[in-house]
C-alpha positions, 0 to 999 in steps of 0.5 A, spaced: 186 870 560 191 874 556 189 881 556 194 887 555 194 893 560 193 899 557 196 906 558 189 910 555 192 915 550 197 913 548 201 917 544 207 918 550 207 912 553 214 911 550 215 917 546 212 913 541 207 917 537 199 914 536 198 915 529 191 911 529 188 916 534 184 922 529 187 929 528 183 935 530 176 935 527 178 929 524 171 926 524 167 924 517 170 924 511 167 928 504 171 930 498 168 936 495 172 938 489 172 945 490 179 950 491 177 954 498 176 949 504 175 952 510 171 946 513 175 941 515 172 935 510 178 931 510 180 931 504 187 935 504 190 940 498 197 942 498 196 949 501 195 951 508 188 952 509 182 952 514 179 945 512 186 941 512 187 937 518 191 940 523 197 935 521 198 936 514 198 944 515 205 943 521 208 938 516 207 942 511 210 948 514 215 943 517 218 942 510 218 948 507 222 949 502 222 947 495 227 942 495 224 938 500 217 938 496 217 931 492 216 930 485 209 927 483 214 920 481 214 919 489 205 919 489 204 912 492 200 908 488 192 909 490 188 905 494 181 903 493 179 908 498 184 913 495 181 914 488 176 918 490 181 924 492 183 923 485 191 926 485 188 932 489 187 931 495 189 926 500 189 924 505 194 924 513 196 917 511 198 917 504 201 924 505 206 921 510 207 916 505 208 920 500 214 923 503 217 918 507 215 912 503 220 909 506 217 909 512 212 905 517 206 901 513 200 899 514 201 892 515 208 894 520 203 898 525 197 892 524 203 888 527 205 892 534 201 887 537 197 886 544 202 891 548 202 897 543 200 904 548 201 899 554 206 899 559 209 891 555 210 895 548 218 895 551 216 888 553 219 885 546 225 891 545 227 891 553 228 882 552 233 884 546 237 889 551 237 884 557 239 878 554 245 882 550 247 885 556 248 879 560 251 876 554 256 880 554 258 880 562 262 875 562 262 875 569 255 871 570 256 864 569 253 861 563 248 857 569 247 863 572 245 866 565 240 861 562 236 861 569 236 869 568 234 867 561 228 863 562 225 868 567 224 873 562 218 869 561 215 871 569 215 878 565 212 876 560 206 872 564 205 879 568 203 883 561 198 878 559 195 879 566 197 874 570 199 879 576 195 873 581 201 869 580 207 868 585 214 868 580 218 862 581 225 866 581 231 862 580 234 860 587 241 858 585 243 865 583 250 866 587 254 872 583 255 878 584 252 881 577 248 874 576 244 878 583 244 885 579 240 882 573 236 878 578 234 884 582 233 886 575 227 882 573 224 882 579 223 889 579 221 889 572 215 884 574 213 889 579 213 895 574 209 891 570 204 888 575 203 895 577 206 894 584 209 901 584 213 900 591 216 894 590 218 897 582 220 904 585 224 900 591 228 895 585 230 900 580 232 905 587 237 900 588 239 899 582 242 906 579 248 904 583 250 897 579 257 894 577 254 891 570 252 899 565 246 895 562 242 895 569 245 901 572 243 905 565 236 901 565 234 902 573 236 909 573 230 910 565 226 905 569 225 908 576 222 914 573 218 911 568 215 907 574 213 913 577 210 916 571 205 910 571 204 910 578 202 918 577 197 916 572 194 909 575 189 913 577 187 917 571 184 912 565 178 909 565 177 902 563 176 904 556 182 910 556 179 916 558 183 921 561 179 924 567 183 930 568 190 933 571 186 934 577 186 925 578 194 925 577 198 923 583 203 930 584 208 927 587 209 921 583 209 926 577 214 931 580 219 924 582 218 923 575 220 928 572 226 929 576 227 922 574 228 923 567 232 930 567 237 925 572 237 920 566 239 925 561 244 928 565 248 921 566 246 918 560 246 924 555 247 919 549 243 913 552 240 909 549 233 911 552 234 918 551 229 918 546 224 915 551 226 918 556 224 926 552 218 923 550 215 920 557 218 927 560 213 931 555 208 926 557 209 928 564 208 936 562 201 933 559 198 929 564 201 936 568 196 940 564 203 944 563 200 947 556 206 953 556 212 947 558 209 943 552 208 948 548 215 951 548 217 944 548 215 944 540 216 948 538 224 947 540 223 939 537 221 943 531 226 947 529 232 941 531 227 935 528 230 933 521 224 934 517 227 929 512 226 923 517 220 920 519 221 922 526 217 929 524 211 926 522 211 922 528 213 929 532 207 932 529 202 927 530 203 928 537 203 936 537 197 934 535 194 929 539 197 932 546 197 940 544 193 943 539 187 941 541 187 941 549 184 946 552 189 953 554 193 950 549 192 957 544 194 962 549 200 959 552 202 958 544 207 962 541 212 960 535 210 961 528 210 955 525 204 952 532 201 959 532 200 958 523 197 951 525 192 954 531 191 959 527 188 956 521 184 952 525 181 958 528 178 960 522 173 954 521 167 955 522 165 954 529 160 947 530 161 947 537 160 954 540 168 956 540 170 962 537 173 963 530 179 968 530 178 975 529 181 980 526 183 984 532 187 978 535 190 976 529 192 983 529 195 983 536 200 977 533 204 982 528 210 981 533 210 974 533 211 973 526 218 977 526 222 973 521 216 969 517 213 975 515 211 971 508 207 966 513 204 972 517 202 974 510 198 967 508 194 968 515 192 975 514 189 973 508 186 967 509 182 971 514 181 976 509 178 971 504 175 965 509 173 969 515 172 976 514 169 975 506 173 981 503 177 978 497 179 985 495 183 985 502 187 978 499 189 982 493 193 987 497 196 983 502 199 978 496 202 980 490 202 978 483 207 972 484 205 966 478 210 965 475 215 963 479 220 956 477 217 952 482 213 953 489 214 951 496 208 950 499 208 957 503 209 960 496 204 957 493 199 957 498 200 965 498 200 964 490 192 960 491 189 964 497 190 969 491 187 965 485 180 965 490 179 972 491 180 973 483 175 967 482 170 970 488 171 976 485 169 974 477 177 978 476 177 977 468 184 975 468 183 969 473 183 963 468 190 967 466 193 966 473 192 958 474 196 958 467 201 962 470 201 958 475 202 951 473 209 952 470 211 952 477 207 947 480 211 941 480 211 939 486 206 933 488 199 935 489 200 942 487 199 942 479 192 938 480 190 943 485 191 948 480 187 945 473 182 944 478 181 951 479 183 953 472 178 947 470 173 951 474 173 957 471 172 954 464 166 950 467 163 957 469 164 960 464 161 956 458 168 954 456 167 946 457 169 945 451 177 948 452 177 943 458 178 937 453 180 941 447 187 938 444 193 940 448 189 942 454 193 943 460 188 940 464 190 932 465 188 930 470 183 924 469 178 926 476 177 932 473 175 931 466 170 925 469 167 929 474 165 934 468 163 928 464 159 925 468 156 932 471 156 937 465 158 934 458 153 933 452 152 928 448 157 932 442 162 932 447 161 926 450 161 922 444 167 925 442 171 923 448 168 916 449 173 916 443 179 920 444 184 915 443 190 919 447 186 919 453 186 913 458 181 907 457 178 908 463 176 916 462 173 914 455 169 908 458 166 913 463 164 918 457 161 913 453 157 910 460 154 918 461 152 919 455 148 912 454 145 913 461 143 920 459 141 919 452 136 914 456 134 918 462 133 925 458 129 920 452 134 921 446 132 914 445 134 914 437 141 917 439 142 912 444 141 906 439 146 910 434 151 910 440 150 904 442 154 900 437 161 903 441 159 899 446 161 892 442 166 888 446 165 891 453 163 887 459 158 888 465 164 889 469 163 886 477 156 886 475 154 891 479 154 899 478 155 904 483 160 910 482 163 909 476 170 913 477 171 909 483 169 902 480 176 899 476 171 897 470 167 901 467 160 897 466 158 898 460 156 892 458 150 893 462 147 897 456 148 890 451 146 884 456 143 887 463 137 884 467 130 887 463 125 882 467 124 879 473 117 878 473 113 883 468 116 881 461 120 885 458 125 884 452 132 886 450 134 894 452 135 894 445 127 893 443 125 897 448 129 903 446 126 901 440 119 902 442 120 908 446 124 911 439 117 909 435 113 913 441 116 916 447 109 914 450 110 908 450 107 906 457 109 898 457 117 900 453 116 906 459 115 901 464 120 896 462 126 902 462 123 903 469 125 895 470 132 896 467 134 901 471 132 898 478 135 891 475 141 893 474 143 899 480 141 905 477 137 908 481 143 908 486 148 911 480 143 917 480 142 918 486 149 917 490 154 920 491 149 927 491 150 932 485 156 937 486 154 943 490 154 949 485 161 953 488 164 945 486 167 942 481 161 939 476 156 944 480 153 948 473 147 945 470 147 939 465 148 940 458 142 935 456 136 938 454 130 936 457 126 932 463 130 927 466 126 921 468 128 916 473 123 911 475 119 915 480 117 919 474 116 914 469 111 910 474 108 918 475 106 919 468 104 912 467 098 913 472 096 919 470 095 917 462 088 914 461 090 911 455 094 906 459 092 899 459 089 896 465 095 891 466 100 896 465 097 901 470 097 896 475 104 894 474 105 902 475 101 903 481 105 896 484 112 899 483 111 906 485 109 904 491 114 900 492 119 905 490 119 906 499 120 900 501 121 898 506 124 905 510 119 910 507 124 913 503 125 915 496 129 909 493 126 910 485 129 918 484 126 924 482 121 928 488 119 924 494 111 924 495 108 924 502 104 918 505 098 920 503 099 919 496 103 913 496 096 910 501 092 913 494 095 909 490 096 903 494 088 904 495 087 905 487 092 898 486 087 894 491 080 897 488 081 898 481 086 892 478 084 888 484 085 881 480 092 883 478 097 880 481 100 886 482 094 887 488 094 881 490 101 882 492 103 888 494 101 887 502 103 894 505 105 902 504 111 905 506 
C-alpha cells in the first residue's frame, strides 16, 4: 500500500519552504472595503499595516525601494475567487505572483507529488544525481552500472511503505567504486526505512569515498539521518510537533555539527542550500528562537529580493519564528522586529497582549539607521492602538506629492491620510489627490481612490465619484457605490455611460431595476426597463453580481413569476402595482419573482457594508424597501384581502423559515410564536385552501 512518510511540518525539511501552510492569523477570509486594517482579514493593501498577513509585510519590507515596485501591467489577471478583492486588495498567493510572475504556479506545487514534506521529497533529485554520477565513474563497469541502476527502484519501495521488504542487493558487485555506490544505496534505503543506525553506520563510512559524488552526498546525508532520528519521536500521525522537550538532544547536537562539516568541505556543494535550510530547522526543533531569529535576519540582508528565493525565505520566517512562542523577545533586526511589531497591534482574540506604547518606546535604539521605518510604527500605533490621530500628524509630515512611493514612503504617506479622515481635516480629499501622482506602482493607486472615494461618499459628494474626468477608475469602487448608495438619477445615467466597461454599466442598470421594484417606483421601473432590451439571464442564477461575469439582467424581461399560485409576466404585474401599489395579488406575485429568481439571497448576501466602509452610507432611495417578508406582513394584516390571497400569504410567510428556523424572506425575523399564529390562522380560517392543506409544519 503506498504511503508517504511524513516529516509533519514541513517547511524545513529540505530547506524547502511550505507555501500551503497559513500565515499567522490567517484563518477566515473577508474583504472589507475599508483603508484602516488593524484586524487581520485576509484581504492585503499595499501598505504595511496591523491587518496585512505577517508575509505580505516582511516582503514588502524586503523589497523596499521603489525600483523593485512592479507596474500595474504586471497584476496577474484574477481569478474567480480574486475578484472580490477588486485590484485593491490581495491576496499572499497573487501577490508572490504579482512579483515573480515567473515564479511556482499553482498546478507545479499541486504536482509535488506524495513525497512533498517527506524524508522521499529528494527521492526524485537524489535518482538524477545518483545516476549522473555513476555514469560519469568510468571505473564501474557498464554490468556493474546497470545492476546499481535498477536498485534505485529498493528505495523507491522503501518511500512507498514497504520498509518489511527484505532488498535483493546486487550480489556481483565486485569494483572498487561499484562497492562505493553499492554502500551508497544501501545506506540510503536505511535512511528511508527510518533505520537510523544502519544509515548513520553507511553514510559514516562513506565520507571517505574515492568517487566525489558519494563522498559529497554521505557526509550531506549523515547529518540529515541524524536530524530525523532527533525528530522520530517528535509528530504524531497527523504532524503535530509536540514540543522541543520530545527531540533526541544528542541526535540534534550531531546534526548540527554535521551540517557545519558539510559546509566547510563543500562550501560550494551542491547541497549547501539544503544543508542551511536542515540547519536552521535544527534551531527550530531546538527551540533556539535567538539562534533562528539572528539567522534571518542575516538571510534577509543577502537574499536578492529580485529572486523568488525571498518569498519562500519569508514563508518560512513566518511559519518557524514569527509565531512561536519566545519568538518576540529574542527578535532584534529592524525589518523582523517592523513585522512583529505590526502584529502586536491587532486587537487581541487570544488574551496576548497587544504592544504598548512603553515598549515601543524602549526599541528607539533598535531602529538606528531605519529611522522613516521607526516612524510608521510609532504611528500606526498612534492611530490603531492608542486612537490619537493627532499624534500621527506629528510624527509623519506632509509628503503627498512625491514622483512615485516605495512602499515605506507610501505607508507613511496613508497612515497619515487615516488620521485626517478620523479627524474630518477639511483638506483630506486634497491629500489623496495629491497622492495619486505618485502612486504608480501595483495596488498603491487603487488604495488610494479608495480613500479619496470614501471621503466623497461621506461628504455627499457621490456625484463627483462618476462625474467626467474623475480620478476614480476603478471599476470595484464604483460598483460597490452603485449598488449600495446610488439613486436612481445617477443609476440611470450610468447604466448608460458608453466610456465605462460593459460589466459596470450592467451592474447599474440591475441596481436601479431591482431598487426601483423593492422601494415601489413601480412606473419608473417600466420607463426603465426598455434599457434591458437584448440582455440575457446570464448562468440563470443571481448571487453577487460583481462577482458574476454576466450580469443577469434578462431576469427582469423572462425570469420565473409562478410555480403554483398563477402569476403573469413581471411586466403586467408592475403594471398592476403602477395602477395600485396595494394590489395584494400583484404584491404576492413580486414576492414569487423575487423568491423564484434568487432574490431573496441577492439582498440578503454578502451583508451591507459597515458604516466605516466603502458603501456604508444610507441609500439614496426614498422610501420603505419591501422584500417578501414585508410584502406577506402587509397582505395579512389588510382586511380588504381576498381569501384565497390571504391564504397564499400566510402559506409563504410561514415558509419563509423553512427548514432551519431562519429568515430566508429578508426584512425583520419574527419569533416563533408568531410564525405558530399564522401557521394556526392558515389551518382555521382558509382550512380548505390548498395552502392549508399543504403547509404541514412551523419552523
Amino acid at each position: 500500500m503506498r504511503r508517504s512518510i511524513r516529516l509533519a511540518i514541513g517547511a524545513l525539511a529540505l530547506g524547502v519552504p511550505a507555501s500551503t501552510v497559513e500565515a499567522s492569523g490567517d484563518y477566515g477570509c473577508t474583504v472589507r472595503w475599508k483603508l484602516p486594517s488593524r484586524a487581520y482579514d485576509c484581504a492585503n493593501r499595499a501598505t504595511l499595516s496591523p491587518g496585512n498577513d505577517t508575509r505580505v509585510n516582511l516582503l514588502y519590507l524586503l523589497r523596499d525601494t521603489p525600483a523593485l515596485a512592479p507596474s500595474v501591467s504586471t497584476r496577474p489577471k484574477p481569478g474567480y475567487d480574486d475578484l472580490l478583492y477588486g485590484n485593491t486588495f490581495f491576496d499572499w498567493r497573487r501577490l508572490r505572483a504579482t512579483f515573480y510572475p515567473n515564479g511556482a504556479t499553482a498546478e507545479a506545487e499541486a504536482g509535488r507529488g506524495d513525497y512533498y514534506g517527506s524524508r522521499c521529497v529528494s527521492l526524485a533529485t537524489g535518482a538524477t544525481a545518483f545516476i549522473a554520477a555513476l555514469t560519469a565513474n568510468a571505473k564501474v563497469p557498464a554490468a556493474e552500472r546497470a545492476a546499481l541502476t535498477s536498485s534505485r527502484g529498493i528505495l523507491v519501495r522503501r518511500c512507498e511503505g514497504h520498509r518489511d521488504e527484505a532488498p535483493a542487493w546486487p550480489a556481483a558487485i565486485k569494483s572498487a567504486p561499484g562497492r562505493e555506490f553499492l554502500g551508497y544505496l544501501q545506506a540510503a534505503a536505511a535512511f528511508y526505512g527510518e533505520e537510523w543506525s544502519i544509515a548513520r553506520q553507511g553514510f559514516a563510512g562513506l565520507r571517505t569515498a574515492r568517487d566525489p559524488w558519494v563522498s559529497e552526498a554521505a557526509t550531506y546525508m549523515l547529518p540529515r539521518t541524524e536530524l530525523n532520528a532527533a525528530q522520530a519521536a517528535a509528530f504524531d500521525e497527523y504532524g503535530s510537533f509536540a514540543g522541543s522537550d520530545t527531540i533526541d538532544r544528542g541526535a540534534l547536537i550531531r546534526a548540527q555539527t554535521g551540517f557545519a562539516d558539510y559546509r566547510q568541505r563543500f562550501a560550494r556543494g551542491r547541497y549547501v542550500a539544503s544543508a542551511e535550510g536542515l540547519g536552521r530547522r535544527a534551531l527550530w526543533l531546538n527551540g533556539d528562537v535567538q539562534g533562528l531569529s539572528r539567522t534571518y535576519e542575516r538571510l534577509l540582508g543577502h537574499t536578492p529580493p529580485t529572486r523568488e528565493a525571498a518569498a519562500d525565505l519569508v514563508e518560512e520566517i513566518d511559519n518557524k519564528l514569527l509565531i512561536v512562542p519566545g519568538s518576540r523577545a529574542a527578535i532584534d533586526g529592524p525589518l523582523l522586529l517592523a513585522t512583529v511589531d505590526l502584529m502586536r497591534m491587532r486587537p487581541s482574540d487570544d488574551g496576548g497582549e497587544v504592544l504598548s506604547g512603553q515598549d515601543l518606546a524602549a526599541q528607539n535604539p533598535r531602529f538606528v539607521g531605519h529611522e522613516d521605518l521607526y516612524g510608521l510604527i510609532l504611528a500606526s500605533h498612534a492611530y490603531y492602538v492608542a486612537g490619537d490621530p493627532r499624534a500621527v500628524l506629528q510624527i509623519i509630515p506632509d509628503g503627498a506629492r512625491q514622483p512615485q512611493f516605495s512602499t515605506l514612503q507610501f505607508s507613511r504617506q496613508v497612515v497619515r491620510g487615516l488620521a485626517l479622515a478620523a479627524l474630518k481635516d477639511r483638506n483630506e480629499a486634497g491629500f489623496w489627490r495629491d497622492m495619486l501622482g505618485g502612486a504608480d506602482a501595483v495596488y498603491q493607486r487603487p488604495l488610494v481612490e479608495l480613500g479619496l472615494a470614501m471621503n466623497w461618499e461621506r461628504n455627499g459628494k457621490l456625484a463627483d465619484v462618476f462625474a467626467a474626468g474623475s480620478p476614480i477608475a476603478q471599476t470595484a469602487i464604483r460598483e460597490i457605490l452603485l449598488i449600495q448608495v446610488a439613486g436612481p438619477g445617477l443609476l440611470r445615467t450610468q447604466a448608460q455611460a458608453a466610456g465605462r466597461p460593459r460589466h459596470e454599466r450592467d451592474v447599474a442598470l440591475f441596481t436601479l431595476l431591482q431598487k426601483q421594484l423593492i422601494y415601489g417606483d413601480y412606473a419608473g421601473f417600466l420607463g426603465d426597463l426598455a434599457l434591458v432590451a437584448g440582455a440575457t439571464k446570464g448562468d440563470d442564477s443571481l448571487w453577487n453580481i460583481r462577482q458574476q461575469e454576466i450580469v443577469p439582467l434578462g431576469l427582469f424581461r423572462a425570469g420565473r413569476t409562478s410555480d403554483g399560485f398563477a402569476c403573469p409576466a413581471l411586466r403586467a404585474t408592475a403594471q398592476a402595482l403602477a395602477r395600485n401599489p396595494r394590489d395584494a395579488r400583484a404584491r404576492l406575485c413580486l414576492g414569487d419573482f423575487y423568491r423564484l429568481n434568487g432574490f431573496d439571497d441577492y439582498m440578503t448576501y454578502p451583508e451591507a457594508p459597515k458604516t466605516d466602509e466603502l458603501g456604508g452610507t444610507p441609500t439614496q432611495f426614498r422610501g420603505r424597501a419591501a422584500p417578501r417578508s414585508v410584502i406577506y406582513a402587509d397582505v395579512i394584516a389588510d382586511p380588504a384581502v381576498a381569501p384565497s390571497d390571504k391564504a397564499y400569504a400566510l402559506y409563504r410567510a410561514v415558509n419563509c423559515y423553512a427548514p432551519t428556523g431562519s429568515n430566508q424572506c429578508g426584512g425583520i425575523a419574527v419569533a416563533q410564536g408568531q410564525r405558530q399564529a399564522w401557521f394556526q390562522r392558515l389551518k382555521r380560517d382558509h382550512a380548505d385552501s390548498e395552502w392549508a392543506k399543504t403547509l404541514r409544519y412551523y419552523w
